[in-house]
MDTraj code that builds the backbone (N, CA, C; nanometers):
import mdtraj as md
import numpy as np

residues = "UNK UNK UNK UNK UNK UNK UNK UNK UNK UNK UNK UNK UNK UNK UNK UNK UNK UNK UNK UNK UNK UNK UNK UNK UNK UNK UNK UNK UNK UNK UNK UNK UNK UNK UNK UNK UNK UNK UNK UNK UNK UNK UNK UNK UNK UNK UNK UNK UNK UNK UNK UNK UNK UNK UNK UNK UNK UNK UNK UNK UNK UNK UNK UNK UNK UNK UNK UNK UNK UNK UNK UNK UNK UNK UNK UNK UNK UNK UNK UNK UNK UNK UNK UNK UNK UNK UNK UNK UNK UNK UNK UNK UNK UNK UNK UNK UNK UNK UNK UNK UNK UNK UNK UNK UNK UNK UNK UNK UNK UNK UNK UNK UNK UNK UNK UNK UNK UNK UNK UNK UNK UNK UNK UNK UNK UNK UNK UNK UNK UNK UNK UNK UNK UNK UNK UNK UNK".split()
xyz = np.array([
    [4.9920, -7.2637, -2.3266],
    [4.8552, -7.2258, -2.2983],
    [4.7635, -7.3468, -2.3129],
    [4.7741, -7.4312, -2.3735],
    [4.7171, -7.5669, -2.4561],
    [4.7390, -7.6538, -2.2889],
    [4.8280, -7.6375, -2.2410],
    [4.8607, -7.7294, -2.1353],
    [4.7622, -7.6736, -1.9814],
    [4.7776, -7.5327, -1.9890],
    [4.7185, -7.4819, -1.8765],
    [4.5330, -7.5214, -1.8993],
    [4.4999, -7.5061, -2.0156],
    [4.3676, -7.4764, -2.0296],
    [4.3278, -7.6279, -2.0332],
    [4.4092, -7.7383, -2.0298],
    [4.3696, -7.8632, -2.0712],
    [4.3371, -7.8715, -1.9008],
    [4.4629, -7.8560, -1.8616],
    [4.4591, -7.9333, -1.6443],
    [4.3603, -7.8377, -1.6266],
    [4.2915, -7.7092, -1.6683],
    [4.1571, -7.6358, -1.6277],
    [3.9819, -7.6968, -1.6450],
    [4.0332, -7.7604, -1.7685],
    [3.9213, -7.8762, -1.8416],
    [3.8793, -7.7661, -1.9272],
    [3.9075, -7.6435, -1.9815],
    [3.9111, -7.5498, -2.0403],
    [3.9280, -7.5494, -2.1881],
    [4.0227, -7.6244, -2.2319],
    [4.0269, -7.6682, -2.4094],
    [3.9379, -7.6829, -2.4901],
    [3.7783, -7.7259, -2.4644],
    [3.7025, -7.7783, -2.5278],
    [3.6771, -7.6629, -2.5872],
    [3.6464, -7.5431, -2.4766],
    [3.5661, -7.4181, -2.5150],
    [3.6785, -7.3606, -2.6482],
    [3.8022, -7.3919, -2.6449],
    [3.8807, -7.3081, -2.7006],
    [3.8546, -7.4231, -2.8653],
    [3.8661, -7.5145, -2.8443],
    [3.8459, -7.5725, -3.0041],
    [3.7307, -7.5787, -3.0295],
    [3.6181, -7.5456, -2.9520],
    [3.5121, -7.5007, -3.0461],
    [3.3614, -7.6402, -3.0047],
    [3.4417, -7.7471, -2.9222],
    [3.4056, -7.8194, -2.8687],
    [3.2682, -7.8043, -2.7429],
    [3.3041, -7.7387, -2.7465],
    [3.1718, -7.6688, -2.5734],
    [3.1538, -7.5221, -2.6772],
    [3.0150, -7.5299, -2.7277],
    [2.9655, -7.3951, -2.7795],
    [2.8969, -7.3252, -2.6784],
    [2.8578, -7.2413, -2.7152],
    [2.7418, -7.1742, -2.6149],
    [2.6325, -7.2017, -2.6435],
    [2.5681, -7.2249, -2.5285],
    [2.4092, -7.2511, -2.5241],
    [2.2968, -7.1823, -2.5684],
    [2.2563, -7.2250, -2.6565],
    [2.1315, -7.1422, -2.7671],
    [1.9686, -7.2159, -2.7413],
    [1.8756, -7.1069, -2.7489],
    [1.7705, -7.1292, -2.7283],
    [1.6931, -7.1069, -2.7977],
    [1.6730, -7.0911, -2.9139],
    [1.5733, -6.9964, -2.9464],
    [1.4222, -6.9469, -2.9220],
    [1.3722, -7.0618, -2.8904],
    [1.2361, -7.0579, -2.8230],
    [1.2596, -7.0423, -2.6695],
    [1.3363, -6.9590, -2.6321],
    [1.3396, -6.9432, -2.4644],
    [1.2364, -6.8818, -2.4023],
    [1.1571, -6.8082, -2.4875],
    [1.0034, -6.7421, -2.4254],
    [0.9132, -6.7987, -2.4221],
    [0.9163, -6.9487, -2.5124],
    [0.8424, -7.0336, -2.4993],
    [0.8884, -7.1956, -2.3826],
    [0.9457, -7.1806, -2.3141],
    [1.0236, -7.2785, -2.2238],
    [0.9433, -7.1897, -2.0609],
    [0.9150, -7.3151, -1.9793],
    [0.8769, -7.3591, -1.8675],
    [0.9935, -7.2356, -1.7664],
    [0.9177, -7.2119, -1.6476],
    [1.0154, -7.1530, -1.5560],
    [1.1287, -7.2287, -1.5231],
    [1.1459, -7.3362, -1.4979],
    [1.2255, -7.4337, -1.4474],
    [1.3100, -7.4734, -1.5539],
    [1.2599, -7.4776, -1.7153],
    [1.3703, -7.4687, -1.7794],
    [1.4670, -7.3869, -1.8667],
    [1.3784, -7.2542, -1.8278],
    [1.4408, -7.0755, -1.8683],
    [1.5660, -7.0836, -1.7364],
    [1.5356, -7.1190, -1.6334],
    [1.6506, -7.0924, -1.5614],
    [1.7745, -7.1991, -1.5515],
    [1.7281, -7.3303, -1.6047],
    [1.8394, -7.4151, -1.6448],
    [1.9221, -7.3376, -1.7664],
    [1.8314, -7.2509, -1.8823],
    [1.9163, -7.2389, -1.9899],
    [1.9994, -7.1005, -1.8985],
    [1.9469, -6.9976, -1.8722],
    [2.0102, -6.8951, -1.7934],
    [2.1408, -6.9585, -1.7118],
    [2.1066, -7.0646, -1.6333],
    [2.2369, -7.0645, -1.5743],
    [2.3784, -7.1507, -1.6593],
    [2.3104, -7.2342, -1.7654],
    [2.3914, -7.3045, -1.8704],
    [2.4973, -7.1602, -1.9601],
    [2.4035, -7.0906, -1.9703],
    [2.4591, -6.9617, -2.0247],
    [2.5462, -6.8697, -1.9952],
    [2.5068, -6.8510, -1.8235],
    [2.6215, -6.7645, -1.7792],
    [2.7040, -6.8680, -1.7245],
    [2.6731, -6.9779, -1.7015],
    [2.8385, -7.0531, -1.6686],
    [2.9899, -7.0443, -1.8298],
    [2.9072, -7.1140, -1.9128],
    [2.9667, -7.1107, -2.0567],
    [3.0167, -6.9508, -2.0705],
    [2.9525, -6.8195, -2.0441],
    [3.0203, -6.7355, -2.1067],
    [3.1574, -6.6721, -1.9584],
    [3.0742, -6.7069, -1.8660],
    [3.1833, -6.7216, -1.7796],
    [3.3335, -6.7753, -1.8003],
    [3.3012, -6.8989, -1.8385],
    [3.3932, -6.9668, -1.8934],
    [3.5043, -6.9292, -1.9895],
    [3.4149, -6.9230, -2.0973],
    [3.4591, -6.8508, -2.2374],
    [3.5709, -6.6803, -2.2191],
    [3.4995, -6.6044, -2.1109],
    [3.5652, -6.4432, -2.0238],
    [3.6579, -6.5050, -2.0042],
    [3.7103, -6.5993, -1.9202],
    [3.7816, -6.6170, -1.8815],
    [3.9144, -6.6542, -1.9300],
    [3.9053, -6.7445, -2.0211],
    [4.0194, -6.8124, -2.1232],
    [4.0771, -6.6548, -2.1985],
    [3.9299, -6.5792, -2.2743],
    [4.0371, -6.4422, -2.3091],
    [4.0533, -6.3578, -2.2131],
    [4.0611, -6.3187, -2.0774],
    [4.1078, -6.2752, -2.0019],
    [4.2665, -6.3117, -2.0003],
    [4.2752, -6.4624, -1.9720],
    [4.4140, -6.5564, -1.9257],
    [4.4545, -6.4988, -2.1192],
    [4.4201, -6.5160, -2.1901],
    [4.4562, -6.4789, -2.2987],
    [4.5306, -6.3575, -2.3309],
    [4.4555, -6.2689, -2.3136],
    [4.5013, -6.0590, -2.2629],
    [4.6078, -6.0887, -2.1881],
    [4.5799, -6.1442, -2.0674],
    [4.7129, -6.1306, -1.9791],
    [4.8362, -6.1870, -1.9785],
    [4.8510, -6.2744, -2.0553],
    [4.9523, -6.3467, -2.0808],
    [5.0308, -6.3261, -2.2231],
    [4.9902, -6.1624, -2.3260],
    [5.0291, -6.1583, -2.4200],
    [5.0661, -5.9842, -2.4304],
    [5.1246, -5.9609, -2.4789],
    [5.2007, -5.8190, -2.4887],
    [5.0752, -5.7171, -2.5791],
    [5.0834, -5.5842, -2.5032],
    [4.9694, -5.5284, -2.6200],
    [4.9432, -5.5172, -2.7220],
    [5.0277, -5.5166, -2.7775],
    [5.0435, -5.5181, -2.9465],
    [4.9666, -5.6340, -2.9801],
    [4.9645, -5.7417, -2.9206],
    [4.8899, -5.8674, -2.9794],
    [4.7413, -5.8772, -2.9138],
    [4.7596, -5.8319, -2.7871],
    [4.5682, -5.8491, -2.6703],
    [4.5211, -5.7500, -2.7472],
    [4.5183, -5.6179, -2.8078],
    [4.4373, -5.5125, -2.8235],
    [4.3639, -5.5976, -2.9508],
    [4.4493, -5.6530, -3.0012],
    [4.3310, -5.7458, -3.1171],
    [4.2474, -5.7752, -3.1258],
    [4.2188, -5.8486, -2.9511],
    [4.1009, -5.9272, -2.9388],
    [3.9692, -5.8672, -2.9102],
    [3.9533, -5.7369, -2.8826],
    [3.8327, -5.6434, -2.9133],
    [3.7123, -5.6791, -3.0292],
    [3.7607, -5.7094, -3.1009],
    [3.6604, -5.7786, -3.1911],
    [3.6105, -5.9313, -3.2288],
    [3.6604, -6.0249, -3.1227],
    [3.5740, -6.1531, -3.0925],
    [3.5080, -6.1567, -3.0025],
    [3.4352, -6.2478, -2.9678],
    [3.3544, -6.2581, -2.8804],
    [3.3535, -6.3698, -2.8481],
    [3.4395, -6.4942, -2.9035],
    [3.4662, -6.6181, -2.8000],
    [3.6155, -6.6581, -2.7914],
    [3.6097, -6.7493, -2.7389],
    [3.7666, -6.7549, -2.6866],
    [3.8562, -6.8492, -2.8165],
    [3.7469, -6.9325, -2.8875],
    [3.7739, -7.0115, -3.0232],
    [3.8227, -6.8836, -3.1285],
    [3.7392, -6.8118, -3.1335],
    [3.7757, -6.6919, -3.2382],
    [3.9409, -6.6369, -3.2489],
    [3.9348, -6.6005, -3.0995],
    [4.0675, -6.5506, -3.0610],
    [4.1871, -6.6478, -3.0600],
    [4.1292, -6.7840, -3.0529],
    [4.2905, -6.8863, -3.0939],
    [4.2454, -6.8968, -3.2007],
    [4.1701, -6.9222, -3.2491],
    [4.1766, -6.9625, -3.4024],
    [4.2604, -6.8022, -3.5035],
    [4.2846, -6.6798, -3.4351],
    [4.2628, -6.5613, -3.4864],
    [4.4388, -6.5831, -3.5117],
    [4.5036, -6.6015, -3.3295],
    [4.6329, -6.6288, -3.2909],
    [4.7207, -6.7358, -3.3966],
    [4.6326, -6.8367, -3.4363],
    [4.6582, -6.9487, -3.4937],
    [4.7261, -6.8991, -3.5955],
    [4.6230, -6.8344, -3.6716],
    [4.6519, -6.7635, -3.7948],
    [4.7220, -6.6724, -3.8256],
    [4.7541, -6.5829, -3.7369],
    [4.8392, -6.5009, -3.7551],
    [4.9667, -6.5268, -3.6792],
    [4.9899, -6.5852, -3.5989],
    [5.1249, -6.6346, -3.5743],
    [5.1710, -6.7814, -3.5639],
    [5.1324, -6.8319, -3.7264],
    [5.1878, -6.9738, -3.7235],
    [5.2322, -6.9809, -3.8411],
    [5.3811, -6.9353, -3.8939],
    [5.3691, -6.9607, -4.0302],
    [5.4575, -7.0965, -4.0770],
    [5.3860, -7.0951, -4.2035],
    [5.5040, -7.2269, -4.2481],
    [5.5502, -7.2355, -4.3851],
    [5.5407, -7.1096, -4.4295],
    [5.6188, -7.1339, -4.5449],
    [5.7045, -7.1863, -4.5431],
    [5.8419, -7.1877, -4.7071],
    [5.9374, -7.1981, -4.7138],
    [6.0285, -7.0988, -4.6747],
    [6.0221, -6.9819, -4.7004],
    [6.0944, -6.9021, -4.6084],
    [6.1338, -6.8811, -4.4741],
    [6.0530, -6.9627, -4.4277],
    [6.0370, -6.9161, -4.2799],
    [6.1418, -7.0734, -4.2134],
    [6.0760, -7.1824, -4.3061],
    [6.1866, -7.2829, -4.2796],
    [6.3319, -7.2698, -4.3108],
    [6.3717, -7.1783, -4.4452],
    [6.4844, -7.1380, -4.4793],
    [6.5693, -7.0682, -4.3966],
    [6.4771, -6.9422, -4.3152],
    [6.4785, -6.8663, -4.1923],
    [6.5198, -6.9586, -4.0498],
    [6.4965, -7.0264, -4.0063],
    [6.5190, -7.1263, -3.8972],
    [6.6753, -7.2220, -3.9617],
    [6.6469, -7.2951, -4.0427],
    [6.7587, -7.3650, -4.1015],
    [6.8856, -7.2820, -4.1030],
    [6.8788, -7.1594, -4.1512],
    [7.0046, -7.0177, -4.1519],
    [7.0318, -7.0364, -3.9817],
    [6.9542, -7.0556, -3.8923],
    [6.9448, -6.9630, -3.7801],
    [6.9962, -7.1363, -3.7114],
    [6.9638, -7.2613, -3.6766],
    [7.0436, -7.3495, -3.6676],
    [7.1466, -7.3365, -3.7144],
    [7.2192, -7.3747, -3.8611],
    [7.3163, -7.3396, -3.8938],
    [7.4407, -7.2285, -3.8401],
    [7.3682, -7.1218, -3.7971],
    [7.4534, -7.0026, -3.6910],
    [7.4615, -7.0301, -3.5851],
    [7.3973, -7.1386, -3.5098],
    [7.4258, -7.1140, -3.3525],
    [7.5208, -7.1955, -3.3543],
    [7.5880, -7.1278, -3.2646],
    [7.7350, -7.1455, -3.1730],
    [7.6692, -7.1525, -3.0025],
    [7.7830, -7.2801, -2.9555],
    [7.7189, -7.2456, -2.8143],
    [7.8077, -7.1365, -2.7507],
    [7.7920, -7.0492, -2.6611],
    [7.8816, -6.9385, -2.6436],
    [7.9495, -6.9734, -2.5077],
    [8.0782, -6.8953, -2.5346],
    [8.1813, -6.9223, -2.4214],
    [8.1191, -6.9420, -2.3182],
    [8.1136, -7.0039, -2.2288],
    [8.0620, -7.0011, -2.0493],
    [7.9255, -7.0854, -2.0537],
    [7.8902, -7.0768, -2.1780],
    [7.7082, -7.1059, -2.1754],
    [7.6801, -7.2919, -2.1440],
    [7.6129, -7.2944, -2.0868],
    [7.5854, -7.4365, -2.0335],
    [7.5378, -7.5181, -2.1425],
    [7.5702, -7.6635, -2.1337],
    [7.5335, -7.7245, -2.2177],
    [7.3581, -7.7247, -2.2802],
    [7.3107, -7.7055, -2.1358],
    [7.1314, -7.7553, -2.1423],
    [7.1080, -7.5774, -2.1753],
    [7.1542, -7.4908, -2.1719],
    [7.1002, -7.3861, -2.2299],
    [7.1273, -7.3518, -2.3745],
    [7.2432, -7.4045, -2.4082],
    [7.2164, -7.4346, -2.5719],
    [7.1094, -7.5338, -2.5891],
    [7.1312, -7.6202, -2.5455],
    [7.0269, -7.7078, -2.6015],
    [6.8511, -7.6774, -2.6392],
    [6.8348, -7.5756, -2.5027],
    [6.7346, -7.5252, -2.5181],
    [6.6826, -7.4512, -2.6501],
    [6.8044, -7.3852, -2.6690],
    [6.7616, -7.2903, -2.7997],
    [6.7921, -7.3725, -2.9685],
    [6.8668, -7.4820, -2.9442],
    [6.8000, -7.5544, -3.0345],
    [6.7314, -7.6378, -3.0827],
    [6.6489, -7.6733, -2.9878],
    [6.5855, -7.7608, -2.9576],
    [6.4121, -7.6414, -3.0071],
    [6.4373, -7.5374, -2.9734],
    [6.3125, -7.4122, -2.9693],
    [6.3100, -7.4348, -3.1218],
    [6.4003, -7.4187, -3.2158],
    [6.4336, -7.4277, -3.3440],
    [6.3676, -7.5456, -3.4043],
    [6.4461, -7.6682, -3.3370],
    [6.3373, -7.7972, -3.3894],
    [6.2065, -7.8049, -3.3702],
    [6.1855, -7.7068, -3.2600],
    [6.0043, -7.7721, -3.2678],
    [5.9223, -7.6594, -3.3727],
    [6.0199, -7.5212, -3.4198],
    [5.9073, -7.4743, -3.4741],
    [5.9746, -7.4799, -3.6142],
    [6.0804, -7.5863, -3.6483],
    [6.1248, -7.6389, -3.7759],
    [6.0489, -7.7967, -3.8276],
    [5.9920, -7.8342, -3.6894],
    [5.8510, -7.9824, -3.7205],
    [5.7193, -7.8873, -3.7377],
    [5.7282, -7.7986, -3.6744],
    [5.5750, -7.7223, -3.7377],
    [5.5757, -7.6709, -3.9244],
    [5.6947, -7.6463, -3.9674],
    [5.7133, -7.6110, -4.0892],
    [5.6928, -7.7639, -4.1703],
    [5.6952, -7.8637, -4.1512],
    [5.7317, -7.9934, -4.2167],
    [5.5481, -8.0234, -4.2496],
    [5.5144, -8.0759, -4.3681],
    [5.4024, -8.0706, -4.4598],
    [5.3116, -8.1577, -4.3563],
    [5.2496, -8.2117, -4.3641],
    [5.1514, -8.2983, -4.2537],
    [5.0810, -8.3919, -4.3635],
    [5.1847, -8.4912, -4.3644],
    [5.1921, -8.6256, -4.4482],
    [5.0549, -8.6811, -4.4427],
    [5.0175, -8.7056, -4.2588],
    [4.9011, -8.7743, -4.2786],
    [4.7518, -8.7700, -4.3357],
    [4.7740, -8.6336, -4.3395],
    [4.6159, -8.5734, -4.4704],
    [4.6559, -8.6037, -4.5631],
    [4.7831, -8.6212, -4.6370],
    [4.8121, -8.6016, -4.7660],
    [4.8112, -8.7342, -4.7989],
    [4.8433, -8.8283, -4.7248],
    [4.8304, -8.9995, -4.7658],
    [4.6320, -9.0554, -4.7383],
    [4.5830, -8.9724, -4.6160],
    [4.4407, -9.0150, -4.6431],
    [4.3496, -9.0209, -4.7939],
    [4.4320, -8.8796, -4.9231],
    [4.3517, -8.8341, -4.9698],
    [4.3014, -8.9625, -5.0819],
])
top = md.Topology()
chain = top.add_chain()
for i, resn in enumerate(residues, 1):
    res = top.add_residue(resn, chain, resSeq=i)
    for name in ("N", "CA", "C"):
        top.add_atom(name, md.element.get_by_symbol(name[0]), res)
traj = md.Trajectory(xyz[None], top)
């Protein structure tokens, strides 16, 4: 999703980078620049619909019905983030068991094992501590 929304120019909105456009004195702003903020506004939330739209649709119900209660598209990855990224020790213990068991199976192609352990390594480097905060401190 990180890849699609990047070639969209779409990412910013999702890290929080491109907020939405706030006015508060908009009753006090010029005709000419009430309708600059108006159209700054509905482009951005345009925008923003859209990513959780591609969001909803690209995720099973059990996980889209969630998103009923944000209202930007940051909320909803930051929401995703959190609830499906874990890194305990268990979960590395969990993966390590689960390397350890794979067998490549009779008939099965080389690059399709590989695939599945290779799926293992990348979410066995997401479990690994993140040195470089820990040496800034």
């Amino acid at each position: 999703m990180r890849g699609f929304l990047k070639g969209r120019r779409l990412w910013r909105y999702v890290t929080g980078d491109i907020t939405c456009p706030t006015s508060e004195l908009v009753d006090q702003l010029d005709v000419d620049a009430r309708a600059k903020y108006i159209d700054q506004l509905e482009e951005w939330d345009s925008k923003n619909h859209q990513i959780i739209t591609w969001f909803r649709n690209t995720s099973v119900a059990g996980i889209h019905l969630q998103f009923g209660k944000f209202d930007t598209a940051k909320e909803v990855w930051d929401h995703l983030a959190h609830r499906y990224t874990s890194r305990g020790l268990a979960r590395r213990y969990q993966l390590e068991k689960d390397l350890h068991a794979l067998k490549q199976a009779q008939g099965q192609g080389v690059f399709d094992f590989l695939a599945k352990m290779e799926a293992i390594w990348d979410q066995l480097a997401i479990c690994e501590p993140n040195l470089h905060n820990k040496l800034s401190l």
